[in-house]
Kinemage of the C-alpha trace (Angstrom):
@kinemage 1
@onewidth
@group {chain A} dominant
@subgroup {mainchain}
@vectorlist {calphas} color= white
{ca unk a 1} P 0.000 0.000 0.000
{ca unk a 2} L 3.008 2.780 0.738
{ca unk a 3} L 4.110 1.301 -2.876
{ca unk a 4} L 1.002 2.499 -4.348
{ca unk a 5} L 0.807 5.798 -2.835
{ca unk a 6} L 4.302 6.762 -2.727
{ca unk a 7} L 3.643 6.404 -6.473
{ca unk a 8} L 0.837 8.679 -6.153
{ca unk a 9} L 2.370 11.129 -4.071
{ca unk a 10} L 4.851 12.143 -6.381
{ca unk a 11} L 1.749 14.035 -9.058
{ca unk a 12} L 0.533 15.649 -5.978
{ca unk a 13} L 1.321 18.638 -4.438
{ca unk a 14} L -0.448 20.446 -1.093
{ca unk a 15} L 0.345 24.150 -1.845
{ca unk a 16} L -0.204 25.437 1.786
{ca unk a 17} L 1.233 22.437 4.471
{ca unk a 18} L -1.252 22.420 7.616
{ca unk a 19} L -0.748 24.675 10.449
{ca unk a 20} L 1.239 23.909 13.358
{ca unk a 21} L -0.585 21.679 15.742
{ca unk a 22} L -3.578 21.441 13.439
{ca unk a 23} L -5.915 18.306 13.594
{ca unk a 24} L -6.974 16.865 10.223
{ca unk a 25} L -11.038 16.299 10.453
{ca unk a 26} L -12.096 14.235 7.666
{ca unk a 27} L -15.807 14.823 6.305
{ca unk a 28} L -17.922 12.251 5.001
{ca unk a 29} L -20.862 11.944 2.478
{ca unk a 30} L -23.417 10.689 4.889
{ca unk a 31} L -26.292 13.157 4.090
{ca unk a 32} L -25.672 11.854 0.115
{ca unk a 33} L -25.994 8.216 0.893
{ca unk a 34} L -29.422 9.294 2.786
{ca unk a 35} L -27.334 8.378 6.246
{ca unk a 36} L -28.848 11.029 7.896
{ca unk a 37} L -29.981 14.098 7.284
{ca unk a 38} L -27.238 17.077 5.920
{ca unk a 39} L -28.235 19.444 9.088
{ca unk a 40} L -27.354 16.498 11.488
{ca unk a 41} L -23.898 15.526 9.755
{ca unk a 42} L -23.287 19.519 10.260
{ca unk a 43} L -23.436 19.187 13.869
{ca unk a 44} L -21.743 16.257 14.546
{ca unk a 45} L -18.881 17.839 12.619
{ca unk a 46} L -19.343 20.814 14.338
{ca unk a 47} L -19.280 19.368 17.674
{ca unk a 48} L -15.910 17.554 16.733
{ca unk a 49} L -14.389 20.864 15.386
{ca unk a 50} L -15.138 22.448 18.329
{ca unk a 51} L -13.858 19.822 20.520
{ca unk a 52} L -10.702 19.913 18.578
{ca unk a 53} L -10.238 23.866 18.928
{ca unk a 54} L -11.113 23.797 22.458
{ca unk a 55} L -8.495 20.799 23.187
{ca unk a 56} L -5.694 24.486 21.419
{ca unk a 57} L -5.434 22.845 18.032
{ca unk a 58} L -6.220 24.827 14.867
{ca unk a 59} L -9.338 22.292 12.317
{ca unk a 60} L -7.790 21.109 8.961
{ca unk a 61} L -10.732 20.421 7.397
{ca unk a 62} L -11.213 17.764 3.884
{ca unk a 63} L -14.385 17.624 2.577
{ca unk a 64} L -15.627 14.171 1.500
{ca unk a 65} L -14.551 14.156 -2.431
{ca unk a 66} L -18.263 12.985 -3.272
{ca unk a 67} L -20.018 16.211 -1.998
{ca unk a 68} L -20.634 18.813 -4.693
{ca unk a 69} L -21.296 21.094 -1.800
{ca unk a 70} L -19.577 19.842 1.109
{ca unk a 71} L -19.447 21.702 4.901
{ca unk a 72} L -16.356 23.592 5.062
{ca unk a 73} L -18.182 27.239 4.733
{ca unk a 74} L -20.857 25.848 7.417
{ca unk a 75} L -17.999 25.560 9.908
{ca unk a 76} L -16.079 28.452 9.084
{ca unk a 77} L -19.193 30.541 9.942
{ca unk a 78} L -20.008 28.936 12.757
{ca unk a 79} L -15.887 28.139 14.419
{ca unk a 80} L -13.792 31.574 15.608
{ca unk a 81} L -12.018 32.871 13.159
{ca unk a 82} L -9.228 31.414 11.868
{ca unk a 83} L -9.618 28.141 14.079
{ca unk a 84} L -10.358 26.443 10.503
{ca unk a 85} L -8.861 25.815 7.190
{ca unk a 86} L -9.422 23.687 4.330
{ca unk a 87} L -7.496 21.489 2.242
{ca unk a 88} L -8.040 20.338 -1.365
{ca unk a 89} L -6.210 16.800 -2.701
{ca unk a 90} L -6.739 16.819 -6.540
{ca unk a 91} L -8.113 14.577 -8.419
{ca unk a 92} L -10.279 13.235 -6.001
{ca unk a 93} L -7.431 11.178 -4.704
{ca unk a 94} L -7.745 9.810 -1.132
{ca unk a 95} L -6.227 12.198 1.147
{ca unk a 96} L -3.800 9.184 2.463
{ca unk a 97} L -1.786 10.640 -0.664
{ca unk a 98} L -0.939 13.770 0.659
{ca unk a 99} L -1.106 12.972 4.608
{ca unk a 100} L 2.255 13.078 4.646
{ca unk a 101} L 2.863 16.517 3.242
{ca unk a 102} L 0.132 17.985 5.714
{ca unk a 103} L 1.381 16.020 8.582
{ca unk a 104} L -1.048 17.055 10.805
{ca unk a 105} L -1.137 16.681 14.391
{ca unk a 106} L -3.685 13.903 14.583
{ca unk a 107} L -6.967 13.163 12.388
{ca unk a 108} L -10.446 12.747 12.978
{ca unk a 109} L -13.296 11.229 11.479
{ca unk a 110} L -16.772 9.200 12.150
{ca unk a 111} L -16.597 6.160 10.306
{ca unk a 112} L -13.496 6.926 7.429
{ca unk a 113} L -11.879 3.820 6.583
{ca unk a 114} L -9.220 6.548 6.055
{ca unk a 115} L -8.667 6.161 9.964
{ca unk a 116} L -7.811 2.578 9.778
{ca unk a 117} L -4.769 3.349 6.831
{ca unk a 118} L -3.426 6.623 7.968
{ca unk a 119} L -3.434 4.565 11.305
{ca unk a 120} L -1.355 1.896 9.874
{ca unk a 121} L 1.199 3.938 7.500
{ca unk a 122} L 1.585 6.559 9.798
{ca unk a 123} L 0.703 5.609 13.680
{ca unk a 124} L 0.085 8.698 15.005
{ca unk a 125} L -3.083 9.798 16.676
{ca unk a 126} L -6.270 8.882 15.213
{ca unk a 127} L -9.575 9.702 16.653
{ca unk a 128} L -13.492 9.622 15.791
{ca unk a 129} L -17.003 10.851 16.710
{ca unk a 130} L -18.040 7.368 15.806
{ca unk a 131} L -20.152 7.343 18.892
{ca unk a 132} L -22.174 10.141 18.142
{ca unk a 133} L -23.559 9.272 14.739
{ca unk a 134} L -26.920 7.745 14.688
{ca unk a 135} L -28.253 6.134 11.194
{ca unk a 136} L -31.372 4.566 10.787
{ca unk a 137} L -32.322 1.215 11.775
{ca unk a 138} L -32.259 0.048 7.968
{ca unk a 139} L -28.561 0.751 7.707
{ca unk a 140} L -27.293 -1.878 9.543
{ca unk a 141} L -23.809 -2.270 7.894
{ca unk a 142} L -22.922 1.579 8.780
{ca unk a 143} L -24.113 0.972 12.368
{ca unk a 144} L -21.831 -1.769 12.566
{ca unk a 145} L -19.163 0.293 10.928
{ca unk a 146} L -19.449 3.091 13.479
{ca unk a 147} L -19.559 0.079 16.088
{ca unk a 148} L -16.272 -1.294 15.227
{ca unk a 149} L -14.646 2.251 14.405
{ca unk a 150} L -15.792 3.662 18.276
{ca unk a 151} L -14.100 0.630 19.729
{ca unk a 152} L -11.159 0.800 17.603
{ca unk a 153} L -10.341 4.616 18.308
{ca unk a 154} L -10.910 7.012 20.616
{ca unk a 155} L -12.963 9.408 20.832
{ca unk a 156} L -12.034 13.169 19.710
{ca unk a 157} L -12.727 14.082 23.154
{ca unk a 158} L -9.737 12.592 24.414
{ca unk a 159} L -7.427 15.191 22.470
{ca unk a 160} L -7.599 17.203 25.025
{ca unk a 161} L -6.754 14.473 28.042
{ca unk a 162} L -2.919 14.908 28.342
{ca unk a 163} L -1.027 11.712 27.109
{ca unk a 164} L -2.804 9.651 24.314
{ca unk a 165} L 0.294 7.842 23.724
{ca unk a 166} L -1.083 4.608 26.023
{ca unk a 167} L -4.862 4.810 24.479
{ca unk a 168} L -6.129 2.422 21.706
{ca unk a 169} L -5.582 3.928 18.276
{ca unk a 170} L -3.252 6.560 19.367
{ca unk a 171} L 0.450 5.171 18.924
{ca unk a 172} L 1.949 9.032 18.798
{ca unk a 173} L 3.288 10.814 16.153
């Protein structure tokens, strides 16, 4: 897999590299798959950007490459300004491709299978709001997902609980 996206790597570029101490929050496409509603992913995301700016870290924020419209201007309004920026990978390319060049503090998700790779080719602290998402009763496969994702990392709220280096899913940077 580092094969692949070393190859990768090499046709991207990240103009701006992510702010010192920022937190990479990954967004998803839940409200497009009829997950849950578009107003509901907003604040769960919001909650989690929050949590990461209250914990002193600056939100790097990737919108899910399958939103036409995705959240970032959302949580700009509603953050303090500045404590959010946004990055771009072209192409639609996974952003495991250019985690490397942002190298960002730690990352955050809900149910991003992106957590389980950038876990395993970087370490480095990897957290979720897995716990917080609620889809209907219908979905079972993404309830299981957020199941197995909640147990495998912890939760964003433990960025701001001193030394993660001990905690499931957080092997330090």
């Amino acid at each position: 897999m580092r094969r692949v996206l070393d190859g990768f790597r090499s046709h991207v570029s990240v103009v701006d590299p992510a702010p010192a101490g920022a937190v990479l929050v990954l967004g998803q496409a839940f409200a497009k798959f009829d997950l849950m509603r578009g107003v509901d992913a907003l604040e769960v995301y919001r909650e989690a950007c929050a949590t990461v700016t209250a914990a002193g870290h600056p939100v790097l924020w990737k919108d899910h490459p399958r939103l036409d419209d995705g959240f970032y201007g959302a949580l700009e309004r509603s953050l303090p300004a500045g404590a959010i920026s946004r990055v771009e990978v072209p192409g639609a390319l996974p952003i495991e491709v250019a985690i490397d060049q942002l190298d960002p503090f730690a990352v955050v998700s809900g149910t991003s299978t992106s957590l389980f790779t950038i876990s395993a080719l970087r370490g480095g602290q990897v957290f979720t709001f897995a716990g917080r998402l609620r889809f209907p009763i219908h979905r079972r496969d993404h309830r299981a997902m957020a199941r197995l994702v909640a147990r495998t990392f912890p939760d964003v709220t433990e960025l701001a609980a001193g030394d993660l280096s001990s905690r499931a899913g957080a092997s330090g940077s």
